[in-house]
C-alpha positions as CSV (number, residue, x, y, z in Angstrom):
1,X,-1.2,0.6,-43.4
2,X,-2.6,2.6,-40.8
3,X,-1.8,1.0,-36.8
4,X,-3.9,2.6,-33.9
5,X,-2.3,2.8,-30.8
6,X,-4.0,0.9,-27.7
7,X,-3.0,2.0,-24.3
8,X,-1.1,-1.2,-23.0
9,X,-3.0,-3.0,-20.3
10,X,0.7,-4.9,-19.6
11,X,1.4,-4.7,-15.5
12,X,4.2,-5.6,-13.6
13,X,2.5,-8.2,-11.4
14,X,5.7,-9.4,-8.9
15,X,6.1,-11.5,-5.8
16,X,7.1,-10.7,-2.1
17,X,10.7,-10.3,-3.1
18,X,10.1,-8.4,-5.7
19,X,7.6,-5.8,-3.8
20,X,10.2,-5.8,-1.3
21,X,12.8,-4.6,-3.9
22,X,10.9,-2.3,-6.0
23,X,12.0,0.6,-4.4
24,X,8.4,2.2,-3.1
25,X,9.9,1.4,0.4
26,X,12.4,3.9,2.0
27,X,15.9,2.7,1.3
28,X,17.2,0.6,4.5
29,X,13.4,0.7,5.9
30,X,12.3,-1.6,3.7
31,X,9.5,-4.0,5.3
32,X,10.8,-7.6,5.7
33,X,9.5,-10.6,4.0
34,X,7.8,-11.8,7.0
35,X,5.5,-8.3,7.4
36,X,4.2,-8.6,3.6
37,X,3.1,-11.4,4.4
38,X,1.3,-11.0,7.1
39,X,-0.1,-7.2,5.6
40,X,-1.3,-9.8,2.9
41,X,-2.7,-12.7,5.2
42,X,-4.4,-9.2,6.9
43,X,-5.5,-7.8,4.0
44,X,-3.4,-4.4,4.7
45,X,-2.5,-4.5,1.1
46,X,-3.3,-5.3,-2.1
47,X,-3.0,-9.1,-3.7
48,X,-3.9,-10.6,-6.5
49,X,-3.6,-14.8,-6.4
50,X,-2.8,-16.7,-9.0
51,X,-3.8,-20.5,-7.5
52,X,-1.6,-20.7,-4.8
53,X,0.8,-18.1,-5.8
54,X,0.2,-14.4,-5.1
55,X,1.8,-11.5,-6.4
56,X,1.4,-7.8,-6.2
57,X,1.2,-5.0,-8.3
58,X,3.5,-2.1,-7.2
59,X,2.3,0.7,-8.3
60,X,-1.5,-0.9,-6.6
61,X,0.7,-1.3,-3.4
62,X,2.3,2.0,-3.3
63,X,-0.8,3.7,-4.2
64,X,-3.2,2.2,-1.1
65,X,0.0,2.7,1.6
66,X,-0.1,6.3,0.1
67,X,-3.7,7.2,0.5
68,X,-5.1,4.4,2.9
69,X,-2.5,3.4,5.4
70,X,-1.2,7.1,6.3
71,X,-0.8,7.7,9.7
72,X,-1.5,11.4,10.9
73,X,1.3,13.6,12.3
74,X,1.9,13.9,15.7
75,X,-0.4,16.3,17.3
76,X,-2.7,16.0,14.0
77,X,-4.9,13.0,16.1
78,X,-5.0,14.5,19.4
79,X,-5.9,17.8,18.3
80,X,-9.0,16.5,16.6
81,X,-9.7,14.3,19.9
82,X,-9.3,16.9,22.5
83,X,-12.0,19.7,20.5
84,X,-14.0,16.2,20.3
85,X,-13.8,15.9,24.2
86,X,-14.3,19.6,24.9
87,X,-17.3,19.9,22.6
88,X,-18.9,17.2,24.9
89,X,-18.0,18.9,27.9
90,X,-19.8,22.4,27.2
């Protein structure tokens, strides 16, 4: 008998808890409850809802604070602002 292998399609789907506990927050810096919710109500991260339940996906969540939500370094910004103003100037 010959199986194939399919890549599973299986996700971890979780609620707020359980985003809060997956561990893709710093230890002890961990967002409350509360701020999920809102970043949800906001749209800040990604949701998925389930009637009236909603649950998140990790690896999605970690993924879009990674590469969407990064705020630059200090000095990063205002370099970038200040060549923007003295451009204008000259």
């Amino acid at each position: 008998m010959n199986l194939v292998s399919t890549p599973e399609t299986s996700s971890c789907f979780t609620n707020v808890v359980g985003l809060r506990a997956s561990g893709i927050f710093p230890p002890g810096k961990e967002p409350s409850i509360r701020t999920l919710r809102e970043w949800t109500k906001l749209r800040r991260i990604p949701s998925h809802k389930v009637g009236h339940f909603v649950y998140f996906d990790p690896k999605e969540v970690e993924l879009h604070i990674r590469t969407r939500l990064r705020i630059p370094a200090r000095g990063e910004c205002a370099a970038t602002s200040l060549g923007a103003r003295m451009s204008r100037r000259f």
